[in-house]
N, C-alpha and C positions, 0 to 999 in steps of 0.2 A: 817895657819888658823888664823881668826881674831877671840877672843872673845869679846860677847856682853852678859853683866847682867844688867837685870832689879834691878832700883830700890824697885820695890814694890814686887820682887819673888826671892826665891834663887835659881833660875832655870837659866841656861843659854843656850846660842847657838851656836853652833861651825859651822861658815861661813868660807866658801874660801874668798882670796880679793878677790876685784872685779874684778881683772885682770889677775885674774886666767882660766876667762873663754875668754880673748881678744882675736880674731886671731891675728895670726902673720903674718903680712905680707910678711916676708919674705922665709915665710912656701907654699909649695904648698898641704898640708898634710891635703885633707879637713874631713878625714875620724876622724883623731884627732881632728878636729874642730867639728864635730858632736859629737864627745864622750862623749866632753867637756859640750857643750851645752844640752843632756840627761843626764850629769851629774846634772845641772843646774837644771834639771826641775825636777830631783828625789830627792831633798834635801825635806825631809820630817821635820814639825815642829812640838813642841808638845809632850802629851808624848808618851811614848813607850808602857804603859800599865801595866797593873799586869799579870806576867807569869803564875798565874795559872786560870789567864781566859782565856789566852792563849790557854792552852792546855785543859778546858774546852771546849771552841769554838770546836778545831782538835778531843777531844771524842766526841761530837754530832755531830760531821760531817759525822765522820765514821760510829757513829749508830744515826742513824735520829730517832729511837722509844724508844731511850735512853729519860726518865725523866729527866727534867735539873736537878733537886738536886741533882739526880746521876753525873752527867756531873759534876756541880761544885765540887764534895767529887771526883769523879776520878782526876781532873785539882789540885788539894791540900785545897779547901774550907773547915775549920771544924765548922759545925753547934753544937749546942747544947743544948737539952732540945724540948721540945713538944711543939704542940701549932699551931699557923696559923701562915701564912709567914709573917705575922707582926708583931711577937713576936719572933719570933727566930731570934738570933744573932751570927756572926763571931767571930773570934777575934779580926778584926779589929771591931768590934760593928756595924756593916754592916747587918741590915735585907735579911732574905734569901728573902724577896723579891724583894726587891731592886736587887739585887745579880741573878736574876731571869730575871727582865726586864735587867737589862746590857747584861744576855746572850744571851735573845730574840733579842733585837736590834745588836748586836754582828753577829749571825747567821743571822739577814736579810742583813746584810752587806754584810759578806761574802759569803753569795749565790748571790748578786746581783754582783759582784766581779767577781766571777765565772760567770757569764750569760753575764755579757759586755766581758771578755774574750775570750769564746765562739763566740760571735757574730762578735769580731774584725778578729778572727781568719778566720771566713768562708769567 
């Protein structure tokens, strides 16, 4: 694997060479050569996410009449003190509302996820 870091993030990227995906010609093994290539096109970028909006997302999945601030405190979010969702903060100093719209867009995602899956499927 090749690494690449930006100068301006401390983020980096773990790339295959590029000749990791080549056929070989002197392979007649085109099943491998597909493998290769759905390898190629599943390398996801970016990040991976905060786990416990994760499992925020998979609690309101389950229960769809589940309350998100439920869902966030289920997923591991701890709010604290009273007030409208533009006043309450995480520990990371994250407004539940903020905290709120990520799960909303979160769940439209993964219901539209599910519905292209479905439909590839039929």
């Amino acid at each position: 694997l090749i690494r690449f870091e930006s100068a301006l993030s401390s983020h980096c990227i773990m790339m295959p060479p590029m000749n990791a995906f080549a056929k070989d010609n002197n392979s007649n093994n085109a099943a491998a050569a597909d493998t290769a290539a759905d390898h190629a096109h599943a390398i996801k970028l970016g990040r991976k996410g905060d786990p416990r909006m994760h499992r925020a997302v998979h609690a309101r999945l389950g229960n769809p009449t589940m309350p998100l601030v439920d869902a966030l405190r289920q997923g591991g979010f701890e709010f604290g003190g009273d007030g409208q969702d533009s006043t309450i903060v995480d520990e990371d100093n994250v407004t539940l509302g903020q905290r709120k719209n990520q799960l909303s867009r979160r769940l439209r995602l993964a219901k539209q996820q599910i519905e292209n899956r479905t439909v590839a499927a039929a």
